[in-house]
C-alpha positions as CSV (number, residue, x, y, z in Angstrom):
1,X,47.3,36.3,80.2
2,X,50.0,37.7,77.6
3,X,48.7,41.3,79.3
4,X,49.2,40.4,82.7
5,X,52.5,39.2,82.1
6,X,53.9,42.6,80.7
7,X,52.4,44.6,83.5
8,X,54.1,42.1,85.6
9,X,57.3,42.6,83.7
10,X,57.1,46.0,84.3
11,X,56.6,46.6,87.4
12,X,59.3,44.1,88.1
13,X,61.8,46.3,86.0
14,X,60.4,49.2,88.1
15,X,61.4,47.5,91.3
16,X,64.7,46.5,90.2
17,X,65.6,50.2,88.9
18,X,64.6,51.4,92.0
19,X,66.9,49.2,93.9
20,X,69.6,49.6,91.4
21,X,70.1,53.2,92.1
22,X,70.9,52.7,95.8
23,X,72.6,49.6,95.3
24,X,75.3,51.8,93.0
25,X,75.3,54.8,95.5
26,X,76.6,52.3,97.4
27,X,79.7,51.2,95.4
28,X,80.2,55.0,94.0
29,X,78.8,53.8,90.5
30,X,77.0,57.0,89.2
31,X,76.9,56.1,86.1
32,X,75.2,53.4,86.8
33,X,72.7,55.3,89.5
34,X,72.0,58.1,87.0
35,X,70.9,55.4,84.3
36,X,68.9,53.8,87.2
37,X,67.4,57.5,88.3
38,X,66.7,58.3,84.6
39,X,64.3,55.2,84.1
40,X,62.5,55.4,87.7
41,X,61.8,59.4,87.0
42,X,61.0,58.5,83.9
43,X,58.2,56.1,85.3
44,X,57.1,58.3,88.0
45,X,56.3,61.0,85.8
46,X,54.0,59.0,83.6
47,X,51.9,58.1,87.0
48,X,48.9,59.8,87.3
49,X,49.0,61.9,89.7
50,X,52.7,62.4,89.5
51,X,54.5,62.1,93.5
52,X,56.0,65.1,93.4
53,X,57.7,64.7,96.0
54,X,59.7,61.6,95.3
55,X,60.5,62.9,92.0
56,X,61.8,65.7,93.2
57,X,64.0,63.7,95.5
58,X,65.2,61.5,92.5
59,X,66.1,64.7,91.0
60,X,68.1,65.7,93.8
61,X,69.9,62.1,93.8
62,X,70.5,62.4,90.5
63,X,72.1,66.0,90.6
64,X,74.2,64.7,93.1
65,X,75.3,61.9,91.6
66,X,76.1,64.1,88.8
67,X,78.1,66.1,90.8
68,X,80.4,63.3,91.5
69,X,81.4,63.1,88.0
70,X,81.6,66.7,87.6
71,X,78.6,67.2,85.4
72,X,78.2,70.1,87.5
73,X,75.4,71.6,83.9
74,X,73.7,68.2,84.2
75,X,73.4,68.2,87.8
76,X,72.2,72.0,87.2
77,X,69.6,70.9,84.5
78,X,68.5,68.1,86.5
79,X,67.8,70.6,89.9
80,X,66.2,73.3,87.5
81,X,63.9,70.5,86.3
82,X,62.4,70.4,89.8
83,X,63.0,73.8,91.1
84,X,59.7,75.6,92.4
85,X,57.7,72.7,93.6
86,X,58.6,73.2,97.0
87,X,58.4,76.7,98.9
88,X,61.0,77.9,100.2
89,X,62.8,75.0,98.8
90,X,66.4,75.2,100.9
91,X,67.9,71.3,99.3
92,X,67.3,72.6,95.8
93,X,68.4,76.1,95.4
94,X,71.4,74.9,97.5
95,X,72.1,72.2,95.0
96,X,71.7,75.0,92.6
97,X,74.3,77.4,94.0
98,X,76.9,75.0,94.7
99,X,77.0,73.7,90.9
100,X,77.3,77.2,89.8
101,X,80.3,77.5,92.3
102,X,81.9,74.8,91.3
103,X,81.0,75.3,87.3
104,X,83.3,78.6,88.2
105,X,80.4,81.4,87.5
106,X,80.9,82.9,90.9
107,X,78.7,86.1,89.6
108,X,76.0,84.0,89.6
109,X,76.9,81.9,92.5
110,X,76.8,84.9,94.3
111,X,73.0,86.1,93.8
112,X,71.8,82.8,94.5
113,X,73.9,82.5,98.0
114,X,72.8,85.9,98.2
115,X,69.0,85.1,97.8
116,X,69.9,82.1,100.4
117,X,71.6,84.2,102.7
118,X,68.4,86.4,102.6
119,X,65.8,83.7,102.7
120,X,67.7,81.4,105.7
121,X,70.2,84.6,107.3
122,X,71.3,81.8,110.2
123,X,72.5,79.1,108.5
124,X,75.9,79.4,108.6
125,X,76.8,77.8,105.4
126,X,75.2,80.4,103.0
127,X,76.4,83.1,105.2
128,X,79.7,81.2,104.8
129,X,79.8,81.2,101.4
130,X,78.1,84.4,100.3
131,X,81.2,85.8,102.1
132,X,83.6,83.7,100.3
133,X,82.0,84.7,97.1
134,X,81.8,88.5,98.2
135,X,85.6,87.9,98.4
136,X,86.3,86.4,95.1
137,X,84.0,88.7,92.9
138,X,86.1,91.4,94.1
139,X,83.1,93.5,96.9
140,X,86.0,93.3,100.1
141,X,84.1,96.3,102.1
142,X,81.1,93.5,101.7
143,X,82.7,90.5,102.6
144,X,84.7,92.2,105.7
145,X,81.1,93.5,106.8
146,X,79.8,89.7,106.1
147,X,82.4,88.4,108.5
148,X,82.1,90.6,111.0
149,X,78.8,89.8,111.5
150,X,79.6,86.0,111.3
151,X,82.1,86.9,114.2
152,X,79.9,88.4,116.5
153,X,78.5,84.9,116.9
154,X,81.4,82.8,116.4
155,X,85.2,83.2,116.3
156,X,85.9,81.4,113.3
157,X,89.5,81.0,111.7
158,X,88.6,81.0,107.9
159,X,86.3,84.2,108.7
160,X,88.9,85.7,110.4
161,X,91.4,84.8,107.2
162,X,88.7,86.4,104.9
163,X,88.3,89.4,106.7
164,X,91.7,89.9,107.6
165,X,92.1,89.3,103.7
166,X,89.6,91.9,102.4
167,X,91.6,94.4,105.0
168,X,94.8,93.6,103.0
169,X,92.8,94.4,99.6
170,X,91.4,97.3,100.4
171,X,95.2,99.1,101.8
172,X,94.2,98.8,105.5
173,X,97.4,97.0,106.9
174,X,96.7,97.7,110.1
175,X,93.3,96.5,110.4
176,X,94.3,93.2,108.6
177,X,97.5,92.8,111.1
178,X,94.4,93.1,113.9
179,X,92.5,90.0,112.2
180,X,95.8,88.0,111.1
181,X,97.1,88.3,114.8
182,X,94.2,86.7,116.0
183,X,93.9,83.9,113.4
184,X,97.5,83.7,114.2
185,X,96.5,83.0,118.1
186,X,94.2,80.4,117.1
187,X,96.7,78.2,114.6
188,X,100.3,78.9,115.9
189,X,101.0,76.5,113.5
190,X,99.5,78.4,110.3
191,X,102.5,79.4,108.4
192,X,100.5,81.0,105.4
193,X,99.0,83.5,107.8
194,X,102.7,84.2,109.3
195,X,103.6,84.8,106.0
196,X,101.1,87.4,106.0
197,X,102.1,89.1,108.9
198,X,105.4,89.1,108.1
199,X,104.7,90.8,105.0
200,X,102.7,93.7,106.5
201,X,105.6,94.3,109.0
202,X,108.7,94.1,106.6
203,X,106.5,96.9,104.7
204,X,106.1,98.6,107.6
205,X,110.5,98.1,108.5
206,X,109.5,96.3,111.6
207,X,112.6,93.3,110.9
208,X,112.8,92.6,114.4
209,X,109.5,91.9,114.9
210,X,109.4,89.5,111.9
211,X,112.7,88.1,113.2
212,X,111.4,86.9,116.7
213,X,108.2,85.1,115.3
214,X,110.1,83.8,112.4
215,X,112.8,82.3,115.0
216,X,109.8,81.0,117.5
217,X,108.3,79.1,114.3
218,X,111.0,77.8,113.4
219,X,112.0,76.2,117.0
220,X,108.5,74.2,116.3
221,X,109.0,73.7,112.2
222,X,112.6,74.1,111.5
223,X,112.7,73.3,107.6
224,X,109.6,75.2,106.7
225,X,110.4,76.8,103.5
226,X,108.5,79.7,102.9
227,X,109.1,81.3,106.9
228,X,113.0,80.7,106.6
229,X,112.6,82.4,103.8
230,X,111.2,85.0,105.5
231,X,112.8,84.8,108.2
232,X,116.3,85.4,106.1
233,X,114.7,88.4,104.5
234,X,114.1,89.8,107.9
235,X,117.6,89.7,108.9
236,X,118.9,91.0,105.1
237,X,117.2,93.8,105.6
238,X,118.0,94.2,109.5
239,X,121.6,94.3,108.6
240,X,122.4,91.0,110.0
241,X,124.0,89.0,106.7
242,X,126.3,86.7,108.4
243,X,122.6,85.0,109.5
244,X,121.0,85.9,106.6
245,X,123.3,83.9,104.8
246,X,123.0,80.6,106.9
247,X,119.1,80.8,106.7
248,X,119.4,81.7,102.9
249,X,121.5,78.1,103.4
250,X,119.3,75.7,105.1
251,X,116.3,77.6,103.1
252,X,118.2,76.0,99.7
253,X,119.1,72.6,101.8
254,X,115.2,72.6,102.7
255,X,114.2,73.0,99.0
256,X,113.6,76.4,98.9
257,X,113.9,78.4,95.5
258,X,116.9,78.2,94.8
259,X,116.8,81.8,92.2
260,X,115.5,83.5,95.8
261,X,117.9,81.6,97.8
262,X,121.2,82.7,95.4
263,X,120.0,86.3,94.7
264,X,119.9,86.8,98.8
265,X,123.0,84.9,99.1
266,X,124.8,86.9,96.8
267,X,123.1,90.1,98.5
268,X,124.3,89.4,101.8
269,X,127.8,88.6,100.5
270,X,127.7,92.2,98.2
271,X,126.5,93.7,101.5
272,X,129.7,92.2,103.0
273,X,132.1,93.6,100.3
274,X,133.0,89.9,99.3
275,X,132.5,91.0,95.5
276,X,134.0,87.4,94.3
277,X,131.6,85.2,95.9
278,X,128.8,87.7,95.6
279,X,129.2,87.6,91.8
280,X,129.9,83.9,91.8
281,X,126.7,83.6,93.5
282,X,124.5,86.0,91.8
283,X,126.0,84.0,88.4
284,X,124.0,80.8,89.8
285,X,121.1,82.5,90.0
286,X,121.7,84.5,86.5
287,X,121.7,80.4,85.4
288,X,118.1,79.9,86.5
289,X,116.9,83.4,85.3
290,X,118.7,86.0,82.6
291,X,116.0,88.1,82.4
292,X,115.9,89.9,85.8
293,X,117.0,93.3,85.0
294,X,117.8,94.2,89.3
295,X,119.7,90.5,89.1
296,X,122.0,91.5,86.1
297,X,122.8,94.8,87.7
298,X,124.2,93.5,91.0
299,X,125.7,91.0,88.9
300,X,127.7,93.5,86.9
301,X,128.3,95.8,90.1
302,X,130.1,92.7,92.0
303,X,131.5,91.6,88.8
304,X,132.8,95.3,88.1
305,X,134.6,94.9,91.8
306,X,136.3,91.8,91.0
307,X,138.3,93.8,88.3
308,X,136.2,91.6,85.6
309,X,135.3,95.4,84.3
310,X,134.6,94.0,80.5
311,X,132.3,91.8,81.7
312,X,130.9,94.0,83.7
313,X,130.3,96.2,81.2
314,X,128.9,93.4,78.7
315,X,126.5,92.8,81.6
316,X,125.4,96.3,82.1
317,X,124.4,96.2,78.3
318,X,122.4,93.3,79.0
319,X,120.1,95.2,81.5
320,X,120.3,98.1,79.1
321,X,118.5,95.9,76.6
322,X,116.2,94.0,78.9
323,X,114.9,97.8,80.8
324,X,111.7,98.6,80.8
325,X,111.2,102.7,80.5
326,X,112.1,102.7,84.4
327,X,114.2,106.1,85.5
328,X,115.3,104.4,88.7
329,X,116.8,101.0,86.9
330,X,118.2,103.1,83.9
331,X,120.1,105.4,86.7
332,X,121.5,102.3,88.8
333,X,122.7,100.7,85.5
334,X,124.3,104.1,83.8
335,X,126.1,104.5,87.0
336,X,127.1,101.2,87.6
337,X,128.4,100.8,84.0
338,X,130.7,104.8,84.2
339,X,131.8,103.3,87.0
340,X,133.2,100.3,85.5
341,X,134.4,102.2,82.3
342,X,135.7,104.9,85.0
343,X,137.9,101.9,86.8
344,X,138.6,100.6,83.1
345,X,140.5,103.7,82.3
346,X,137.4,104.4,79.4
347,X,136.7,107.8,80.2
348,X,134.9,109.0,77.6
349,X,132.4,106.2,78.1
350,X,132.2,106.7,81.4
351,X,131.7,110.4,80.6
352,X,128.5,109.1,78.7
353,X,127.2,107.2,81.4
354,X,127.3,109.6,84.1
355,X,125.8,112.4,82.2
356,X,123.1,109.1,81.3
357,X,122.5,108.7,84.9
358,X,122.3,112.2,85.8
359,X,120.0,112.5,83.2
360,X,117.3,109.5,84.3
361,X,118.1,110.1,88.2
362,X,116.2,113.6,88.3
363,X,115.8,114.9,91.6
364,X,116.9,111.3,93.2
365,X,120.2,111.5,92.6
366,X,123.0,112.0,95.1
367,X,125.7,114.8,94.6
368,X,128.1,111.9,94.4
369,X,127.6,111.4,90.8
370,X,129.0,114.7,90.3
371,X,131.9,114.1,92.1
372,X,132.6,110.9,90.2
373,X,132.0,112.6,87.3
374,X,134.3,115.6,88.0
375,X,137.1,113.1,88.6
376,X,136.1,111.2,85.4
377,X,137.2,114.7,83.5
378,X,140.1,115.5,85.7
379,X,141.5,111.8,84.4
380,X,140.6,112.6,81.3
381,X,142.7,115.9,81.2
382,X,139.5,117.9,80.9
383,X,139.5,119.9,83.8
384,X,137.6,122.9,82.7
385,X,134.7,120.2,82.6
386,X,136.1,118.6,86.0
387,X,135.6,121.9,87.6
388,X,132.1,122.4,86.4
389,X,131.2,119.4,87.9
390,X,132.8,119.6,91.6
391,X,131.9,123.2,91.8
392,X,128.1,121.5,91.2
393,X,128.5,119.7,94.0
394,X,129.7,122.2,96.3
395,X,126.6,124.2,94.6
396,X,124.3,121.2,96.3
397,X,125.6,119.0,98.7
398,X,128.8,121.0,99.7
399,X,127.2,121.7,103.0
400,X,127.4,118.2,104.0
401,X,130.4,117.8,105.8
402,X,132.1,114.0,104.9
403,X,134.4,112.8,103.3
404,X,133.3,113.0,99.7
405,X,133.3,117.0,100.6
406,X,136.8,116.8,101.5
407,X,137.9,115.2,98.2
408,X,136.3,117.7,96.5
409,X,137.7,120.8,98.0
410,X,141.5,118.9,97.3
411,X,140.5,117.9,93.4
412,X,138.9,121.6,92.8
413,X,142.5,123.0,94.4
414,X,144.3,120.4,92.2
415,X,142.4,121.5,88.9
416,X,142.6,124.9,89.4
417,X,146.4,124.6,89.9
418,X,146.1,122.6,86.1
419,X,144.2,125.2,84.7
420,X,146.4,128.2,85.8
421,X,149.6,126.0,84.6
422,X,147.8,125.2,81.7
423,X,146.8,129.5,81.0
424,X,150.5,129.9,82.1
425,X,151.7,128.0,79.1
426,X,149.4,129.1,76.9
């Protein structure tokens, strides 16, 4: 009787188990369904003969259940446990793959989707995320080859993202443009993929073009950050500042960046001449970053222009100190601080920071720097020097004729006239 009554026990606690663990799907309590799937495996397996097949779907249950509290090994262990007793078995290897995804070993996420993709080649969700996974391991001639396959079927936006993507990685603007115009087509209302357009065409000079879909996206989404962003960039560079400016405006207003937002302010007032505000500006945006070596130049330039020359010139030594071995940066800065010793009446520095520039500007450098430098001299009262220095730039760029040529011609006939008074004395 005692005998009976455990058997009955038991196979009352088996019963309740095996309601338990649905009954906590229900109300999202894995916990509680794993401990429930644990003991009703458990008991399954110690049937002879074992059901395969439902333990294999209490497996599956209990790997996704597992998943749901991100025990994405677990789940992994629990699917492995079971893997093999079906063939081709689709549910599990699936299970499989996604855990890996989503445990962030995309390597190995990728050759099981792979072997998925192989095995079931039209389901759309392996193809799907081989792609994806093509993508992120870095294989973009693989993944734009993936999707276009996946479009000859069906013209689907995230495939036409990814492709357009891989394009982009692998230096093919034009080709992306192609794929991005047509996702663009699709969701009028994507700004991220506007974003990438506008990026390949500002690379490519083509501001107007960003301009007009910029402006048409902003009729529907008028404080979107990132386009009026854009959108001011496009006109900065298109020579329109007074606009630039007033997007560069509602852009900060909107909640935009405001280090982006001042530094474009204060380049559309620089590109105005309005050297106060311009350095004003640039100094809010020298608050939120003091490391930015381009930011601290135009700083000190506007600064320099606001007859502030020693603290232009403090400024300048800042970005001497923050420069990375860049010959471009170290020729803007050399320049930009002679000029400021130039206008300080410090010619001997200036002298120093010319010959600097000329020195870091190589073959890049315009014949100007000669003439700044001859003057430099011919202040100076060293106008052996000065006449080295114009007659350089009548050696190069005298051909050109401007206005820089002109002043030339009148400073070499005005040092020579010093020199020959100065032999006459002698």
């Amino acid at each position: 009787m005692k005998k009976s009554f455990i058997l009955l026990f038991v196979l009352f606690a088996n019963l309740l188990y095996a309601q338990d663990w649905r009954s906590a799907l229900e109300n999202f309590d894995y916990r509680g369904a794993i401990k429930s799937l644990d003991y009703e495996i458990a008991a399954k397996m110690r049937q002879t003969p074992v059901d395969s097949a439902y333990v294999r779907h209490l497996a599956i249950q209990k790997a996704k259940s597992q998943k749901q509290i991100m025990d994405f090994d677990g789940a992994y262990e629990s699917l492995a446990m079971v893997y093999g007793w079906q063939e081709p078995d689709i549910v599990v290897l699936g299970e499989m793959a996604e855990c890996v995804r989503l445990m962030g070993n995309t390597a190995e996420a990728l050759t099981l989707y792979g072997l998925l993709h192989k095995t079931f080649p039209n389901n759309l969700y392996f193809s799907l995320q081989y792609m994806s996974l093509q993508y992120a391991t870095g294989l973009y001639k693989e993944s734009l080859n993936s999707g276009k396959r996946l479009l000859q079927s069906d013209t689907l936006p995230v495939v036409l993202n990814c492709v357009g993507n891989s394009f982009n990685k692998l230096k093919q603007a034009d080709s992306a443009l192609l794929y991005y115009g047509k996702l663009y087509e699709i969701m009028p209302y994507d700004y991220k993929t506007l974003e990438k357009i506008s990026a390949i065409l500002l690379d490519k000079e083509m501001y107007d073009s960003v301009s007009v879909l910029c402006s048409n996206f902003l009729q529907m989404d008028s404080l979107n950050i990132p386009i009026n962003g854009v959108y001011g960039l496009a006109l900065y560079y298109n020579g329109d500042y007074k606009r630039s400016r007033e997007i560069f405006e509602t852009y900060l207003d909107a909640g935009g960046d405001s280090l982006t937002a001042f530094y474009y302010l204060g380049m559309n007032y620089l590109k105005e001449k309005n050297y106060y505000v311009a350095a004003t500006t640039f100094n809010k945006a020298m608050k939120l970053d003091s490391t930015d070596v381009d930011l601290i130049y135009y700083t000190a330039y506007s600064t320099a222009e606001t007859w502030r020359r020693d603290e232009a010139i403090d400024l300048y030594a800042k970005a001497e100190q923050l420069l990375q071995p860049d010959s471009l940066l170290v020729y803007k800065i050399s320049y930009g601080k002679a000029e400021a010793y130039l206008k300080s009446g410090r010619h001997k520095d200036a002298e120093t920071c010319y010959l600097k520039a000329i020195r870091y500007g190589a073959k890049d450098i315009s014949g100007i720097i000669y003439c700044r430098l001859g003057y430099c001299y011919r202040l100076a009262g060293m106008f052996e020097k000065s006449l080295q220095a114009y007659e350089k730039y009548m050696k190069h760029w005298g051909d050109e004729d401007n206005s820089t040529r002109k002043f030339v011609l009148n400073e070499i006939e005005y040092v020579k006239e010093e020199l020959f008074m100065k032999e006459g004395a002698k």
